[in-house]
Each structure stands twice: as structure tokens, then as C-alpha cells.
VOTORNU-790954 format. One record per residue (C-alpha): residue in one letter; chain; x, y, z. Coordinates in nm, 2 decimals, decimal comma. Example, Ala and Ser with C-alpha at 12.3 -4.5 7.8 and 13.67 -1.06 7.14 Angstrom:
2
<site><code>A</code><unit>A</unit><x>1,23</x><y>-0,45</y><z>0,78</z></site>
<site><code>S</code><unit>A</unit><x>1,37</x><y>-0,11</y><z>0,71</z></site>
***
This chain:
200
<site><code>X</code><unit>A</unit><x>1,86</x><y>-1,00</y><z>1,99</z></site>
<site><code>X</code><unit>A</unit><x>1,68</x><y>-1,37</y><z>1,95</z></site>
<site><code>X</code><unit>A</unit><x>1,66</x><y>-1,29</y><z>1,53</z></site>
<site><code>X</code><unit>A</unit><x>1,45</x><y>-1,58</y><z>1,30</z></site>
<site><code>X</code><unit>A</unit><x>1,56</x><y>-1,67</y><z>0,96</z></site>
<site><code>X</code><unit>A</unit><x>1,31</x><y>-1,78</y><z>0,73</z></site>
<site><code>X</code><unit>A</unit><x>1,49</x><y>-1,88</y><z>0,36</z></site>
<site><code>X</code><unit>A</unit><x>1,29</x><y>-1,98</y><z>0,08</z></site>
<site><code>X</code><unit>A</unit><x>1,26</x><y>-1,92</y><z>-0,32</z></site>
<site><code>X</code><unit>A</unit><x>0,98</x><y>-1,71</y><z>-0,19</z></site>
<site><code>X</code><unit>A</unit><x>0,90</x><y>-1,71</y><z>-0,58</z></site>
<site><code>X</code><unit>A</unit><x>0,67</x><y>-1,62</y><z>-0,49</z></site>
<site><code>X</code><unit>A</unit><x>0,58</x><y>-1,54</y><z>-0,11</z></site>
<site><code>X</code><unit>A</unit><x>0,24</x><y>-1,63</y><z>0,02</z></site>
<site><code>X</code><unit>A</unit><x>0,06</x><y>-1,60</y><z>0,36</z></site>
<site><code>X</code><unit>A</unit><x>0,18</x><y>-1,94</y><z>0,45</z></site>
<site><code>X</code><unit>A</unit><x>0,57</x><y>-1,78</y><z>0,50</z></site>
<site><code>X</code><unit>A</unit><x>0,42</x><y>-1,51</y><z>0,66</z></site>
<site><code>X</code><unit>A</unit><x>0,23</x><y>-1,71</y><z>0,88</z></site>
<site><code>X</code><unit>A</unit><x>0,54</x><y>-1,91</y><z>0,98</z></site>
<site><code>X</code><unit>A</unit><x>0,72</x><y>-1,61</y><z>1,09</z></site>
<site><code>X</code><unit>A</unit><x>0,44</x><y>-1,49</y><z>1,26</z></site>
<site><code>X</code><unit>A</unit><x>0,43</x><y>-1,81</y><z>1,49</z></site>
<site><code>X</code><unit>A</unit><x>0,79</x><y>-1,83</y><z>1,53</z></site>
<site><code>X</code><unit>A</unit><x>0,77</x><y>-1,43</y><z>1,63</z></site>
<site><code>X</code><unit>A</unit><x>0,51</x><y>-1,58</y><z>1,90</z></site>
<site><code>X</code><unit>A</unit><x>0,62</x><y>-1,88</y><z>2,05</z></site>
<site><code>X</code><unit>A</unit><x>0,96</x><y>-1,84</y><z>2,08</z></site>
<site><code>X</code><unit>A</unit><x>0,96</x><y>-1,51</y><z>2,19</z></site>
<site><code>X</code><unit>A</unit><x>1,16</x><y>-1,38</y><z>1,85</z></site>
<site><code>X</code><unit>A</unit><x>1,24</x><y>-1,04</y><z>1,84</z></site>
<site><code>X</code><unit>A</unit><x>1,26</x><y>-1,02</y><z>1,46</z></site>
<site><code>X</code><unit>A</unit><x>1,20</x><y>-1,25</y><z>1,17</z></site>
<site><code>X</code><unit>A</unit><x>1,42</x><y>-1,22</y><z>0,85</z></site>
<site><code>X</code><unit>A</unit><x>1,30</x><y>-1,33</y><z>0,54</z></site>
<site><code>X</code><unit>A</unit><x>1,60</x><y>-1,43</y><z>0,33</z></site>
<site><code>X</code><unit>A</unit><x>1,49</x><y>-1,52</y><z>-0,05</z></site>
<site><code>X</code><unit>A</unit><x>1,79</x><y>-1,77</y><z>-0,20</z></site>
<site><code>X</code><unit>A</unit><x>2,08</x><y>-1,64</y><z>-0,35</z></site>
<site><code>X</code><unit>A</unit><x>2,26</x><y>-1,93</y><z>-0,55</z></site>
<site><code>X</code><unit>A</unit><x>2,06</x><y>-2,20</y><z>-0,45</z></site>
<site><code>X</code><unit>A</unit><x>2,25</x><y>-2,53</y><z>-0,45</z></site>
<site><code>X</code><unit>A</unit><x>1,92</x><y>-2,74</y><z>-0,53</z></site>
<site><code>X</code><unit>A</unit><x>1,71</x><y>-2,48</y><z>-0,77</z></site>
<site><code>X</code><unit>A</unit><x>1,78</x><y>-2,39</y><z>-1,16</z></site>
<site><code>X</code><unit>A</unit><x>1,81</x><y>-1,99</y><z>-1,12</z></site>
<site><code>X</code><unit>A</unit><x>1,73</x><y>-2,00</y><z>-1,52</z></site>
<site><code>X</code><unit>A</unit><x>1,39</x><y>-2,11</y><z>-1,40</z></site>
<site><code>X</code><unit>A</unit><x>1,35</x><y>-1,85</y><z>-1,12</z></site>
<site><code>X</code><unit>A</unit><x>1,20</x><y>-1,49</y><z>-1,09</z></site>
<site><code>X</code><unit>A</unit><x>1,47</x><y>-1,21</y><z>-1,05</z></site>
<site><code>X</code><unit>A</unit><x>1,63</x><y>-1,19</y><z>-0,69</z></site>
<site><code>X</code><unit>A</unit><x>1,54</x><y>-0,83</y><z>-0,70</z></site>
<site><code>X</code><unit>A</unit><x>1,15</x><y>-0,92</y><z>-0,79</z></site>
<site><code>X</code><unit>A</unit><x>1,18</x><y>-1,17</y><z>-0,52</z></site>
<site><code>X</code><unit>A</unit><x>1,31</x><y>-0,94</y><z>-0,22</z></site>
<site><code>X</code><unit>A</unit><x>1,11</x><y>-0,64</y><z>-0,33</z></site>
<site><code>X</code><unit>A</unit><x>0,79</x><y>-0,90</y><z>-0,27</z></site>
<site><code>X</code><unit>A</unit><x>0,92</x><y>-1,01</y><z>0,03</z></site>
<site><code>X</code><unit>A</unit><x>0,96</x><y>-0,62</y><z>0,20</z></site>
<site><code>X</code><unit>A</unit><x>0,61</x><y>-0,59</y><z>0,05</z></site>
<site><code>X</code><unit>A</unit><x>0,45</x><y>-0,91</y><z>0,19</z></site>
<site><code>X</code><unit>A</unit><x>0,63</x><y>-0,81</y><z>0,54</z></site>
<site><code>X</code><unit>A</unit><x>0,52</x><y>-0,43</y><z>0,51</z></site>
<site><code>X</code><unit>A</unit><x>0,26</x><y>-0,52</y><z>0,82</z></site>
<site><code>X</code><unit>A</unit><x>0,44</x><y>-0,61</y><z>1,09</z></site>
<site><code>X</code><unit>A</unit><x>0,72</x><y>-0,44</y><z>1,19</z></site>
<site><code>X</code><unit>A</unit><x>0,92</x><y>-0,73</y><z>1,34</z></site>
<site><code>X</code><unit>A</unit><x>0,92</x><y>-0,90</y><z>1,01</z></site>
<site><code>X</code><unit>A</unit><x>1,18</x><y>-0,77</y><z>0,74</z></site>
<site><code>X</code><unit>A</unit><x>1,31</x><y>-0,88</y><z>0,38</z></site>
<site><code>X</code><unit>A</unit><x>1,71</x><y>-0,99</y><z>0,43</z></site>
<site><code>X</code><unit>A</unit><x>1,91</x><y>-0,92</y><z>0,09</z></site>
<site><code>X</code><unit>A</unit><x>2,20</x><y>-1,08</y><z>0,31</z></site>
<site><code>X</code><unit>A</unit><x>2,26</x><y>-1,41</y><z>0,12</z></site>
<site><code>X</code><unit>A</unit><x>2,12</x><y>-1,23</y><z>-0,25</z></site>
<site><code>X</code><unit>A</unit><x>2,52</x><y>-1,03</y><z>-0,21</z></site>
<site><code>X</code><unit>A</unit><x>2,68</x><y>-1,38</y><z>-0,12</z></site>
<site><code>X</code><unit>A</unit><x>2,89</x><y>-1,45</y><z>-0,44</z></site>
<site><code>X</code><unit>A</unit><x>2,91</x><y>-1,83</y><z>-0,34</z></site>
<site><code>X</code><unit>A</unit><x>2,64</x><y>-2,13</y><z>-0,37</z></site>
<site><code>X</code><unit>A</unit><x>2,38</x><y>-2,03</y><z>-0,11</z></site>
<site><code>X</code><unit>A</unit><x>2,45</x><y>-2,34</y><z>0,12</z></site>
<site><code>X</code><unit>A</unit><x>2,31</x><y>-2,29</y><z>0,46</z></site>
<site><code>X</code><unit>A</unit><x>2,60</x><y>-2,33</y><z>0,68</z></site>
<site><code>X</code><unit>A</unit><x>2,75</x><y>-2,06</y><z>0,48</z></site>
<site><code>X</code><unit>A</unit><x>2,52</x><y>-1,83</y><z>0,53</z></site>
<site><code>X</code><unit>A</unit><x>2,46</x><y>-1,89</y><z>0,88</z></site>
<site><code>X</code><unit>A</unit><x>2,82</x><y>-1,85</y><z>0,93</z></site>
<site><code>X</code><unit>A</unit><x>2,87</x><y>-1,56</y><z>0,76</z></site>
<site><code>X</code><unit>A</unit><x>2,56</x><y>-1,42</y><z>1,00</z></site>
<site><code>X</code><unit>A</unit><x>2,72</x><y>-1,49</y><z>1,27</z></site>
<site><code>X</code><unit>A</unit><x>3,05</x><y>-1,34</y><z>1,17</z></site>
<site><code>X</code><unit>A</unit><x>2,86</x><y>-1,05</y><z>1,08</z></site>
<site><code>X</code><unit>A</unit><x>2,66</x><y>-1,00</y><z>1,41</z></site>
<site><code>X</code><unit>A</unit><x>2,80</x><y>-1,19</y><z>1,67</z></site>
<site><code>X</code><unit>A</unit><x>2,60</x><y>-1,01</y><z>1,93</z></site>
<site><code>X</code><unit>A</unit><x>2,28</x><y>-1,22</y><z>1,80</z></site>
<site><code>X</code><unit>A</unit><x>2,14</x><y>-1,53</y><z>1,87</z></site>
<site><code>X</code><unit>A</unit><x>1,97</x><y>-1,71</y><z>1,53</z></site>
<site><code>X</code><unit>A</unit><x>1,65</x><y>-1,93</y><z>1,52</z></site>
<site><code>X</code><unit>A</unit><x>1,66</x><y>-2,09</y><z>1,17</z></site>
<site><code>X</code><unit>A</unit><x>1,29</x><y>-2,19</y><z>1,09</z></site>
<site><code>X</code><unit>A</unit><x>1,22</x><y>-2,45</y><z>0,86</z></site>
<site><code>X</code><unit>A</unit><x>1,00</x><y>-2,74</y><z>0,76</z></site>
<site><code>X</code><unit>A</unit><x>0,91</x><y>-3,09</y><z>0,85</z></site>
<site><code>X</code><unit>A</unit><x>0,94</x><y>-3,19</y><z>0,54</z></site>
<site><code>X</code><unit>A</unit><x>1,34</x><y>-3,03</y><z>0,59</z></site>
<site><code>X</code><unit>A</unit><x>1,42</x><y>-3,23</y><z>0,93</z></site>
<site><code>X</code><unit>A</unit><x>1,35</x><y>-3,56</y><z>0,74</z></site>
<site><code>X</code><unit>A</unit><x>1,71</x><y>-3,52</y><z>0,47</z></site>
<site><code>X</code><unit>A</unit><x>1,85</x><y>-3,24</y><z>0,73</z></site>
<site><code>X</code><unit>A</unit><x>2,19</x><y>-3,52</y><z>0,81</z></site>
<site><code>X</code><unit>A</unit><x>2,21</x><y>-3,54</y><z>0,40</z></site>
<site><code>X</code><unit>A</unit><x>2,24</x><y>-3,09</y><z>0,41</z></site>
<site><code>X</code><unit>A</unit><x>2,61</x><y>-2,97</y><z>0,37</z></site>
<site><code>X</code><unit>A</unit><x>2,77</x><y>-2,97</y><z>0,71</z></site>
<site><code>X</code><unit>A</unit><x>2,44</x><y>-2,97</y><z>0,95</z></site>
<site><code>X</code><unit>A</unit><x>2,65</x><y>-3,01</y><z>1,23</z></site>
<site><code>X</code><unit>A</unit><x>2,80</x><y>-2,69</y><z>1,14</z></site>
<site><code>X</code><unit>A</unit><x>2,42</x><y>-2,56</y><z>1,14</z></site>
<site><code>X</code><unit>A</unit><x>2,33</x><y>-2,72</y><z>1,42</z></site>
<site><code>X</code><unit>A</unit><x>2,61</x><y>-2,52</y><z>1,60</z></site>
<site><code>X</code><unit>A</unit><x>2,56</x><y>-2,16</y><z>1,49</z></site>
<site><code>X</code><unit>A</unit><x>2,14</x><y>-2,14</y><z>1,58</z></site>
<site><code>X</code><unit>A</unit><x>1,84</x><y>-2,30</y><z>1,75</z></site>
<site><code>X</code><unit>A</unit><x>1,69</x><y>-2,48</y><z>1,45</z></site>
<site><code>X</code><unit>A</unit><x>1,27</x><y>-2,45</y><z>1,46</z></site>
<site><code>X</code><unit>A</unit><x>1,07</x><y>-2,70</y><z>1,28</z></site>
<site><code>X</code><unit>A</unit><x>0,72</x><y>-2,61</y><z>1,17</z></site>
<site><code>X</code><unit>A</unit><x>0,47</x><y>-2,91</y><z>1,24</z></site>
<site><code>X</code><unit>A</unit><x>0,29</x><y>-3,00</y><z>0,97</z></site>
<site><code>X</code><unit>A</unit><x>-0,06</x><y>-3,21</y><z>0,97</z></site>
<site><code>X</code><unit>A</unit><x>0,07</x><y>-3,51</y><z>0,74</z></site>
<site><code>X</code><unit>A</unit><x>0,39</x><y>-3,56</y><z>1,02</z></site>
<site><code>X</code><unit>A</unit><x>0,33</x><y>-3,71</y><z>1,34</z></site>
<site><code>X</code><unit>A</unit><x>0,52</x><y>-3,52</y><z>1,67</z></site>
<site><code>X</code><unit>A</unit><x>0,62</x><y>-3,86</y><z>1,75</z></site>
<site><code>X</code><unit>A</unit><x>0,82</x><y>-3,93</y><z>1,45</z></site>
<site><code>X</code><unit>A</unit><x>0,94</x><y>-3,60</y><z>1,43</z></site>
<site><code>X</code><unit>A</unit><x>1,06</x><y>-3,63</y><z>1,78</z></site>
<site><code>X</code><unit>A</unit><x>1,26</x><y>-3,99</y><z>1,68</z></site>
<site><code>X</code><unit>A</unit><x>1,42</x><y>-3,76</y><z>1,42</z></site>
<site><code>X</code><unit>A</unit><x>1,55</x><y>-3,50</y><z>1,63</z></site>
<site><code>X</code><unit>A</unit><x>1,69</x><y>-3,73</y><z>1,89</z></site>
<site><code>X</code><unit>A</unit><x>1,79</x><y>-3,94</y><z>1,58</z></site>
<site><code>X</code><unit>A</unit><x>2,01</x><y>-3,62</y><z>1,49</z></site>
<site><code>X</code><unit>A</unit><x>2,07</x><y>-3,51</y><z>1,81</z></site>
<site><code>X</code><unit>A</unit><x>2,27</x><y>-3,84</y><z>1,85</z></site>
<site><code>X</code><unit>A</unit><x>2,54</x><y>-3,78</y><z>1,58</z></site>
<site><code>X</code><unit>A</unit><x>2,58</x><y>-3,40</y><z>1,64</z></site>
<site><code>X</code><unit>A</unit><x>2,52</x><y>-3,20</y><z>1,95</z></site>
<site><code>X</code><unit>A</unit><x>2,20</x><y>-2,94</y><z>1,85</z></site>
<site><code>X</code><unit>A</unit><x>1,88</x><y>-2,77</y><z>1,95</z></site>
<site><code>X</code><unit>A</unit><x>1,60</x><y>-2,86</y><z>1,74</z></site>
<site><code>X</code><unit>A</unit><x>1,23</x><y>-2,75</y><z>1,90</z></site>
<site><code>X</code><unit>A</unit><x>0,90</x><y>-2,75</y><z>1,73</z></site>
<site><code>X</code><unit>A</unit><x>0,71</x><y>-2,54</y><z>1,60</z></site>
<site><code>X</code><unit>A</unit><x>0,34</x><y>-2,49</y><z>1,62</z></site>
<site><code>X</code><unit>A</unit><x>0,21</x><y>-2,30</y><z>1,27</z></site>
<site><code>X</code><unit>A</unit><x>-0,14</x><y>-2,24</y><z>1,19</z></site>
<site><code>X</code><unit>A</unit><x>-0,26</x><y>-2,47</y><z>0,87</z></site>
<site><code>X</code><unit>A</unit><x>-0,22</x><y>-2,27</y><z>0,55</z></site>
<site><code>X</code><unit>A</unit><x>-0,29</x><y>-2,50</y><z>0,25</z></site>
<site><code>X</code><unit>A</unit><x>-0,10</x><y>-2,34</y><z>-0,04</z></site>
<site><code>X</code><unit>A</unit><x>0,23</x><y>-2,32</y><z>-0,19</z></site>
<site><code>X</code><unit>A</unit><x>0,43</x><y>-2,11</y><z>-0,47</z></site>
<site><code>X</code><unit>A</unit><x>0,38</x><y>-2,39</y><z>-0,75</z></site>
<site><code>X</code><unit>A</unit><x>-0,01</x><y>-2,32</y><z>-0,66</z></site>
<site><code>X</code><unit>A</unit><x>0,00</x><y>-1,96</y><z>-0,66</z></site>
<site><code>X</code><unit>A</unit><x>0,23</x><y>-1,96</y><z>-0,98</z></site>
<site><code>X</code><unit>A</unit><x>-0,06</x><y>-2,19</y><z>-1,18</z></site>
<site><code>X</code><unit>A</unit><x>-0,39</x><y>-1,96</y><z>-1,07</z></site>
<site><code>X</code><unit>A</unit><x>-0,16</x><y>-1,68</y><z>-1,22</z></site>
<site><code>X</code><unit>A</unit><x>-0,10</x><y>-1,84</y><z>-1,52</z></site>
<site><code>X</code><unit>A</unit><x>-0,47</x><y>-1,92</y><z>-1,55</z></site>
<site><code>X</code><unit>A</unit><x>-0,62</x><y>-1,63</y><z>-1,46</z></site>
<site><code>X</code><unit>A</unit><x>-0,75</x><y>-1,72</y><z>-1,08</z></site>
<site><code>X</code><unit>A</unit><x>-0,75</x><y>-1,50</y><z>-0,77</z></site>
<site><code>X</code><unit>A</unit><x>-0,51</x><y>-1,56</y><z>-0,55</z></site>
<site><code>X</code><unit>A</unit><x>-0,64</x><y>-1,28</y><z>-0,31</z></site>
<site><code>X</code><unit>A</unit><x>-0,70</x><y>-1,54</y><z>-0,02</z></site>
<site><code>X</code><unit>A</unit><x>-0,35</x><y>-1,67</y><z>-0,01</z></site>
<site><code>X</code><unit>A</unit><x>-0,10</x><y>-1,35</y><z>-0,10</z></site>
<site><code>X</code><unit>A</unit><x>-0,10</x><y>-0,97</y><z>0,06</z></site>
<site><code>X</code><unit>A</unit><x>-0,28</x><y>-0,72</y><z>-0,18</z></site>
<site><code>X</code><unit>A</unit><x>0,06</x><y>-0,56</y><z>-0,24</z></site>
<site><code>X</code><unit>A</unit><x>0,25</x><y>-0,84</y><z>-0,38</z></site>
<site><code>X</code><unit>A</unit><x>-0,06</x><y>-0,96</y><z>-0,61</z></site>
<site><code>X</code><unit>A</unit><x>-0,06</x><y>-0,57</y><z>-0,77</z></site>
<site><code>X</code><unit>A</unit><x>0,40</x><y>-0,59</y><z>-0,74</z></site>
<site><code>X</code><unit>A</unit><x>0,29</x><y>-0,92</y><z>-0,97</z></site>
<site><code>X</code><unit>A</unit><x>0,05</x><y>-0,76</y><z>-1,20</z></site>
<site><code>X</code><unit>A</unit><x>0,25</x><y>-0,44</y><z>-1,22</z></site>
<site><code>X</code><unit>A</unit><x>0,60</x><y>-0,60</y><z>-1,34</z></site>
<site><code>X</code><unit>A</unit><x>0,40</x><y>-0,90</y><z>-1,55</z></site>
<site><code>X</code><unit>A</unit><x>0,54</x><y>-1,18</y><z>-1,34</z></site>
<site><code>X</code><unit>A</unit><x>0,43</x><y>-1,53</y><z>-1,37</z></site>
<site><code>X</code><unit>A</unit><x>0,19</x><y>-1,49</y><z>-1,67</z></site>
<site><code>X</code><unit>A</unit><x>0,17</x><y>-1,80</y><z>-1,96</z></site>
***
């Protein structure tokens, strides 16, 4: 099976993930999406972070529409810092019979050399970059053949619907008291208010 992976804090998860899966779902022809929330994250304080249990129960709940879309605890059980090529590895040790997508940002491609072992990446999965507004195709496409140039890989675009929010945003409207019902499925705003998550 063509399988996505789709990583994130996802602390929390927002429409604007599950829009990205969506298109990835589309345009590539994706038979499933994964959404992986970090385990041992070599570049976020987990002090500062919600439970990984809060943030893969909101993740099956956010993805409880669409049936090829489904909450990964895989790299939650890795014991080891969460980098990427671990993870992907370990995927593909695990199911050999699939082929991986990794979806990420543009804002990702630009430092994606400085990642640990991106050739390694690179080698184990198609790598899909969403296209954001503020990045030009053109210089996204130097990038990739910028890359492409040091390490053999297969980096496409990805064309994602504009979604303008984020989980810093969402996290401040809670904290204040403002709706968040345009950016977040119903069930992980009452998962939120049930368990008292991101209040002052």
C-alpha cells in the first residue's frame, strides 16, 4: 500500500493537518494517511508538551471522519530520540511490503540537508512538500534539485488548500476563552474541555 506519514506535536491537531492529509490522500493517490504525534522529539522540550496519550487520543478523534486517515502510536513506543530516519527505518523494517510518502512543510525543505541523515530519508520514502503561499514553486523547485544534487531522492509537491492557523494559535484562543470551532473538529474541542487541556 502507498501509506502517508504526517508527524507533528499535533499539540494540538487542527483542520490544517487534516487538510494536509486529505490532499496528500488526493493527489498522490495515498491509500492511507498516518498521523504520527512525536515521541522524543529531538528539537521540542516534552516538559512543555501535552501528554503523548492526550495527543494521539486527539489525533484518532480529529481523524474519526475519514476512514483512510488513522492516529499512528508507532514512534510514541520508540524508546529512542524521535529522529526521522529512525523512525522511517524502523517503518520500513516493520512493513516492508509498503511504500511511504512522508508529508511535510515548505518551511521543512528549506533546513531538510541540516536533518539527521536526510539521505537516509531520502532513501526509505517519497518525501511530499506542502506548498505554502509565502514560498515561491520556483524556489522550492531550486531546493529540491539543490538536494537532489548531494543525495539521490524523490521530492514532489504538494498542492494543500490555505488553512491559516496553527497549534500556538489554537493554544492562545484557549487560554483566553475564544472559539476555536472554525479551526478544530467538534470532538477534539469537547476531548480539550473534558480533560482541561490548554487552560491559563
Amino acid at each position: 500500500m502507498k501509506i502517508g506519514i504526517l508527524g507533528g506535536s499535533f499539540d494540538p491537531i487542527h483542520n490544517g493537518h487534516i487538510y494536509m492529509a486529505e490532499a496528500a490522500l488526493k493527489e498522490y493517490k495515498l491509500d492511507q494517511v498516518w498521523l504520527m504525534p512525536a515521541g522524543h522529539s529531538p528539537n521540542k522540550n516534552e516538559s512543555n508538551m501535552t501528554s503523548a496519550i492526550d495527543r494521539y487520543n486527539m489525533c484518532c478523534l480529529a481523524s474519526s471522519d475519514n476512514d483512510k486517515i488513522t492516529a499512528s502510536d508507532f514512534e510514541l513506543k520508540l524508546e529512542n530520540t524521535s529522529y526521522t530516519y529512525r523512525t522511517l527505518s524502523e517503518l520500513k523494517r516493520q512493513y516492508p511490503e509498503h511504500n511511504f510518502y512522508f508529508i511535510m512543510g515548505a518551511d521543512s525543505l528549506d533546513y531538510f540537508k541540516t536533518w539527521k541523515h536526510p539521505e537516509i530519508i531520502a532513501s526509505l520514502c517519497t518525501i511530499l512538500v506542502v506548498i505554502r503561499d509565502s514560498f515561491s514553486i520556483e524556489n522550492m523547485s531550486d531546493t529540491i534539485n539543490d538536494i537532489s544534487s548531494i543525495f539521490s531522492c524523490d521530492i514532489r509537491l504538494l498542492k494543500c488548500p490555505k488553512f491559516d492557523v496553527s497549534s500556538t494559535m489554537i493554544r492562545d484562543r484557549i487560554k483566553n476563552s475564544i472559539s476555536c470551532n472554525q479551526y478544530m473538529n467538534s470532538k477534539v474541542i469537547e476531548y480539550i474541555e473534558n480533560h482541561h487541556l490548554y487552560l491559563p
